[in-house]
N, C-alpha and C positions, 0 to 999 in steps of 0.2 A: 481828510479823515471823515467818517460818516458818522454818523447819529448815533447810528449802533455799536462802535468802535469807540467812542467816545462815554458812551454809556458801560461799558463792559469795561475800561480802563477804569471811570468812575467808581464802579462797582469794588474793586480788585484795591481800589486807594481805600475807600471808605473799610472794607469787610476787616483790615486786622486793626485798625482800632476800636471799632465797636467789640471783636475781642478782647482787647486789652482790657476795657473800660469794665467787661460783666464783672469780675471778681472785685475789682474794687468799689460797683456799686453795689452790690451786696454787700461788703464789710462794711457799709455806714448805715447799715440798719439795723438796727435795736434788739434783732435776736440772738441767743446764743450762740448761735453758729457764727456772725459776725464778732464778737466779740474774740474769736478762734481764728479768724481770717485777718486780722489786724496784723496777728504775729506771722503773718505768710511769709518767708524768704527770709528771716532773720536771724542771722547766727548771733550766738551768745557764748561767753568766756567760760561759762563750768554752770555745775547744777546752782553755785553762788550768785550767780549772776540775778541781780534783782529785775531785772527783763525774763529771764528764765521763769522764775519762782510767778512771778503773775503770770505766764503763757500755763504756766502747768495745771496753776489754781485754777483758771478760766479751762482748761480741758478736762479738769478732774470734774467739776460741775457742770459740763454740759453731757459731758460721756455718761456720769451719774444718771443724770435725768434722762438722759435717751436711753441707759438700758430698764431704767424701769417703766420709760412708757413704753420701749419694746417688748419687754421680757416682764415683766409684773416685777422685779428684782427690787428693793431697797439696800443700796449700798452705800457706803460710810463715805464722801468724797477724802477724808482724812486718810483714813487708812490704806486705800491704794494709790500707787503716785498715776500720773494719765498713762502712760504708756502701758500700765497693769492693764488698766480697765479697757485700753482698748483693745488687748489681749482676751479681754472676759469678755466682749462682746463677741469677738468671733469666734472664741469656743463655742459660746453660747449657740450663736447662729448655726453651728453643726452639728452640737451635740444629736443625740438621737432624742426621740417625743417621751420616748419612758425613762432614760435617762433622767438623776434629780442635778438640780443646778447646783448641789454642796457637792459633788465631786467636780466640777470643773473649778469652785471655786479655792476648795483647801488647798487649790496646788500655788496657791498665790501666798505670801508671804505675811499680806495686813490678814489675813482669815485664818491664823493658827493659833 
């Protein structure tokens, strides 16, 4: 076998676990975003589930703070469960420029 054939085998061994490895070294870092990647691939028993209820609090306050440094928005993390807000983000992201942000909002449930 040659050098180069040996290297290219090499390559092809090493390249899917340095994939594997990206997302989990990002989940052990200190930002919010990690904190949302910890719960990566985890199923849970119902919205009861005490694993659930911290995934959703840790998405409610990161989604919070990303749509108001996105969108200048201040939003209640109480009031919308995560999956709302990440609903209001991408309204957001396509509303039109004269469009106001209280019509994509009323249509939410925590904002009546």
């Amino acid at each position: 076998m040659s050098s180069k054939e040996l290297l290219w085998l090499l390559t092809l061994a090493v390249i899917p676990g340095v994939l594997i490895s990206i997302p989990t070294l990002h989940a052990q870092g200190k930002g919010p975003e990690s904190q949302i990647l910890t719960y990566a691939g985890k199923q849970y028993s119902g919205t009861q589930d005490p694993e659930y209820i911290s995934y959703d609090q840790a998405l409610r306050e990161y989604m919070v703070k990303k749509i108001e440094k996105k969108f200048g928005i201040a939003l209640d993390p109480k009031q919308y469960s995560g999956f709302d807000l990440l609903e209001i983000e991408a309204l957001l992201k396509f509303k039109k420029a004269d469009e106001p942000a209280d019509l994509v909002l009323k249509q939410f449930p925590g904002n009546q």
